[in-house]
KOLPATOR-344757 format. One record per residue (C-alpha): x, y, z; residue in three letters. Coordinates in steps of 0.1 Angstrom, whole numbers, padded with zeros to 4 digits, always signed. Example, Ala and Ser with C-alpha at 12.3 -4.5 7.8 and 13.67 -1.06 7.14 Angstrom:
# residues 2
+0123-0045+0078ALA+0137-0011+0071SER
***
This chain:
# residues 264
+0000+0000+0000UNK+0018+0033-0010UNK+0013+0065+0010UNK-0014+0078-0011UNK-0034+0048-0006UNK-0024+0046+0029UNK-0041+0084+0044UNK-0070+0071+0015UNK-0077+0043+0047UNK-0063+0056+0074UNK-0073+0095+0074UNK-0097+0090+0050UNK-0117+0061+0070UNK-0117+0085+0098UNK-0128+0113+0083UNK-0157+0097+0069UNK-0170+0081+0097UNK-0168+0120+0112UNK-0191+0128+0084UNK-0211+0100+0083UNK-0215+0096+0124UNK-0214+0129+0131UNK-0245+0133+0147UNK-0235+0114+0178UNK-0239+0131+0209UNK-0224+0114+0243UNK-0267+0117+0254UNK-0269+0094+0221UNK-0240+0068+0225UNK-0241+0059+0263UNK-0275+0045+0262UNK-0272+0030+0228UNK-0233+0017+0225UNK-0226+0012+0261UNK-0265+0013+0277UNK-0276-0017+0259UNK-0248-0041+0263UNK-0247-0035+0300UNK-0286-0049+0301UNK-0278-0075+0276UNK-0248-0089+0298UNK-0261-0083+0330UNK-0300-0100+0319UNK-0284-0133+0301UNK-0263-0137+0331UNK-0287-0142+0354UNK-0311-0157+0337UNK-0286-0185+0333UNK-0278-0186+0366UNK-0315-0188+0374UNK-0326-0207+0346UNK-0301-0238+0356UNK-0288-0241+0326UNK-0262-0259+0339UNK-0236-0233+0327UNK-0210-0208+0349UNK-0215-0170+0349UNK-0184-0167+0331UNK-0203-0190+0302UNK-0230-0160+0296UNK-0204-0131+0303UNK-0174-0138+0279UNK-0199-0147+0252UNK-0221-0115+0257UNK-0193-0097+0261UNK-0176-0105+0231UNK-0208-0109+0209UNK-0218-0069+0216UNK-0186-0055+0199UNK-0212-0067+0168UNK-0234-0039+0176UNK-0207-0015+0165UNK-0197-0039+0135UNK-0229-0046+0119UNK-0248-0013+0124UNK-0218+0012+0120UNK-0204-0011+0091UNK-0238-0013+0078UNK-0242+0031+0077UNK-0207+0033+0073UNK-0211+0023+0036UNK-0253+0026+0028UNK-0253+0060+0044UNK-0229+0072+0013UNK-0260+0066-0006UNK-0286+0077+0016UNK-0266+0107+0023UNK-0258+0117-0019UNK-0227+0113-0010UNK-0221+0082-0029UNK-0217+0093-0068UNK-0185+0120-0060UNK-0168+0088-0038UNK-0174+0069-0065UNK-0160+0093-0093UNK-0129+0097-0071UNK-0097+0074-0087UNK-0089+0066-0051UNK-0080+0027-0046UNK-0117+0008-0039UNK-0098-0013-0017UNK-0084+0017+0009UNK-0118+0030+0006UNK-0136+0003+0013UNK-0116-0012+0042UNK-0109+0021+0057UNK-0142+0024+0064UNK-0139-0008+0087UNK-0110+0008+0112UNK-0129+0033+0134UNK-0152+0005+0138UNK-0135-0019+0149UNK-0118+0004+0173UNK-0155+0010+0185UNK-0168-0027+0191UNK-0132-0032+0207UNK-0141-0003+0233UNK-0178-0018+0237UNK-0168-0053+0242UNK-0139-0039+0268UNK-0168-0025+0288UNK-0187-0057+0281UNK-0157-0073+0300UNK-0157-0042+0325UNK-0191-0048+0335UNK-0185-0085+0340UNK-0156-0078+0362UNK-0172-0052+0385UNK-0208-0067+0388UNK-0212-0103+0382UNK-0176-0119+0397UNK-0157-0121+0361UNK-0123-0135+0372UNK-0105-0143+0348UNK-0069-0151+0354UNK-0042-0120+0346UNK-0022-0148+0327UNK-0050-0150+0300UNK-0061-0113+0297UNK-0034-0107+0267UNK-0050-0134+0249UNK-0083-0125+0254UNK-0080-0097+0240UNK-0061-0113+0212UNK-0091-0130+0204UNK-0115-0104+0210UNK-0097-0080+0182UNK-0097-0112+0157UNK-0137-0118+0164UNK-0142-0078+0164UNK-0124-0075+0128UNK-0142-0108+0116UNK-0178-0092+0128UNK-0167-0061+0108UNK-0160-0075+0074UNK-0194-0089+0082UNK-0205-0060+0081UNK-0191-0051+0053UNK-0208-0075+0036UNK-0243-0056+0051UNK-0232-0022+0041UNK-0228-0035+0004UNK-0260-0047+0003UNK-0274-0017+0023UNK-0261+0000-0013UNK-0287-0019-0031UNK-0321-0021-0005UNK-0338+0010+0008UNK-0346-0004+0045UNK-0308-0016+0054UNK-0317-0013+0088UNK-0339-0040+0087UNK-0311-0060+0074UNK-0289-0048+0103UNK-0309-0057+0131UNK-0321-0092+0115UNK-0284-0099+0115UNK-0278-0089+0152UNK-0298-0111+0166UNK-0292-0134+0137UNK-0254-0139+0153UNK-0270-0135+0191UNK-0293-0166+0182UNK-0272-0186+0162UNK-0234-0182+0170UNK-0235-0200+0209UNK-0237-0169+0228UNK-0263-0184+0251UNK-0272-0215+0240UNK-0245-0237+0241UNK-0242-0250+0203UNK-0241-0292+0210UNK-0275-0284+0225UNK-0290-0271+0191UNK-0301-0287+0163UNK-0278-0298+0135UNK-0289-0271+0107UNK-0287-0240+0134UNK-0249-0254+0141UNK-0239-0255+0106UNK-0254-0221+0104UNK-0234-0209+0134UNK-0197-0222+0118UNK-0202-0199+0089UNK-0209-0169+0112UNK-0186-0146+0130UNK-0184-0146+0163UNK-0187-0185+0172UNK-0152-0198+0166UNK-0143-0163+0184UNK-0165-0169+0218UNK-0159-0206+0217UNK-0121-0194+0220UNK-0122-0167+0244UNK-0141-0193+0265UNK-0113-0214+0268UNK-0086-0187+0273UNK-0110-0169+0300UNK-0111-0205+0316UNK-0072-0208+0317UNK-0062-0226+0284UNK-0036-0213+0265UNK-0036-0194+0234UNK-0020-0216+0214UNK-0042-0246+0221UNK-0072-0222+0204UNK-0047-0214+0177UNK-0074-0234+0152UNK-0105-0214+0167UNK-0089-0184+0167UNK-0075-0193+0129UNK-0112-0201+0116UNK-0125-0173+0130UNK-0103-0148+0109UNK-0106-0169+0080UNK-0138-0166+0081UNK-0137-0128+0080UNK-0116-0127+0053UNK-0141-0145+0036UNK-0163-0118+0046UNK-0144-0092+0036UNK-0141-0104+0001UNK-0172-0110-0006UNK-0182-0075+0012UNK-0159-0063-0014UNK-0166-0079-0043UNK-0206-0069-0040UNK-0191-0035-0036UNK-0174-0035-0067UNK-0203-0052-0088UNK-0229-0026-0077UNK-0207+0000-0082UNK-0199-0013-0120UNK-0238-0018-0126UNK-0243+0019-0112UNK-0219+0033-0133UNK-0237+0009-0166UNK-0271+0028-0153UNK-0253+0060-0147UNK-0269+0065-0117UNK-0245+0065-0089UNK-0267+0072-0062UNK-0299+0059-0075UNK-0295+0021-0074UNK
***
């Protein structure tokens, strides 16, 4: 990546999600970013506990906490790209000979860094109100893994965002996905308890490969024996990514066909 194509994704991904986001308020993002997983963590935990699942705390903690860093991925990812469009935005990025790829990745960084800071407060909240102890041994590796499953939820949404280029009512989209990953992905439900169609689901999702992991690490394993969770996981965001990508580029071709750039 040459310097020009470098502040295209670095600075440029930031600036743009200034633009796009710039509504945010602190009022707007502490209920939303940090409000809701607090409730989300704190009312799975317990009703495990009191449900008798059978499962620790520390089950429904490290899997909420890592699966709300997908609020940020999939509904920032999602605007982060669709909102071009629904903003006019689009047809002058698009006429631009900047590289698609620095573009379209650079969009992903300041999202990332997001769910990162929601699932650390996922992990926060654990901590401080519901006995998370996990051992100070495994905390560098936990957060290995949490940054691998945050990226790999963000080239998921990616792959959102691309379509949100194409649909008028991408949120819907977004929030079917949520709690598409919160039903399917083990975050609750242990996955040898579901049926056989919901697991193969789950193992082509984010997030599974990436709790399952942190589980083990939170419960003292080492990183290396995970090495293969934490390896599909990212694989399977690069997947993502591609095909995020790709879409990108084919709606973007067909656009430019129609000569209608934002006007899908």
């Amino acid at each position: 990546m040459n310097s020009t194509n470098f502040r295209v994704f670095g600075i440029g991904g930031l600036i743009a999600y200034r633009g796009l986001f710039n509504w945010i308020r602190p009022r707007i993002y502490i209920p939303t970013m940090l409000g809701a997983p607090l409730f989300q963590i704190i009312f799975f935990t317990y009703l495990g506990k009191y449900a008798e699942t059978g499962q620790s705390a520390d089950f429904f903690i490290v899997g909420n906490a890592v699966q709300v860093c997908s609020m940020s991925a999939v509904y920032g990812m999602t605007m982060a790209i669709a909102n071009e469009r629904q903003f006019g935005t689009l047809g002058p990025l698009l006429a631009s000979p900047a590289s698609r790829i620095a573009i379209f990745l650079g969009r992903g960084v300041p999202v990332l860094a997001n769910g990162l800071v929601v699932s650390a407060f996922g992990f926060i909240v654990g901590a401080a109100l519901l006995g998370f102890r996990p051992g100070l041994s495994s905390l560098p590796a936990l957060a290995l893994i949490t940054v691998v499953t945050a990226a790999s939820c963000t080239c998921f949404g990616m792959v959102l965002g691309s379509i949100g280029l194409r649909g008028k009512d991408f949120f819907f989209v977004a929030n079917l996905a949520y709690y598409l990953l919160l039903l399917f992905c083990g975050i609750n439900v242990p996955l040898s308890t579901m049926p056989e169609w919901m697991r193969v689901v789950g193992d082509c999702l984010p997030l599974t490969h990436g709790v399952a992991a942190a589980r083990h690490v939170a419960a003292g394993e080492s990183l290396q024996s995970v090495a293969g969770l934490a390896g599909t996981e990212a694989v399977i965001g690069i997947a993502y990514a591609a095909t995020g990508y790709l879409m990108f580029r084919l709606l973007e071709t067909a656009s430019r066909r129609a000569g209608a750039m934002d006007t899908f």
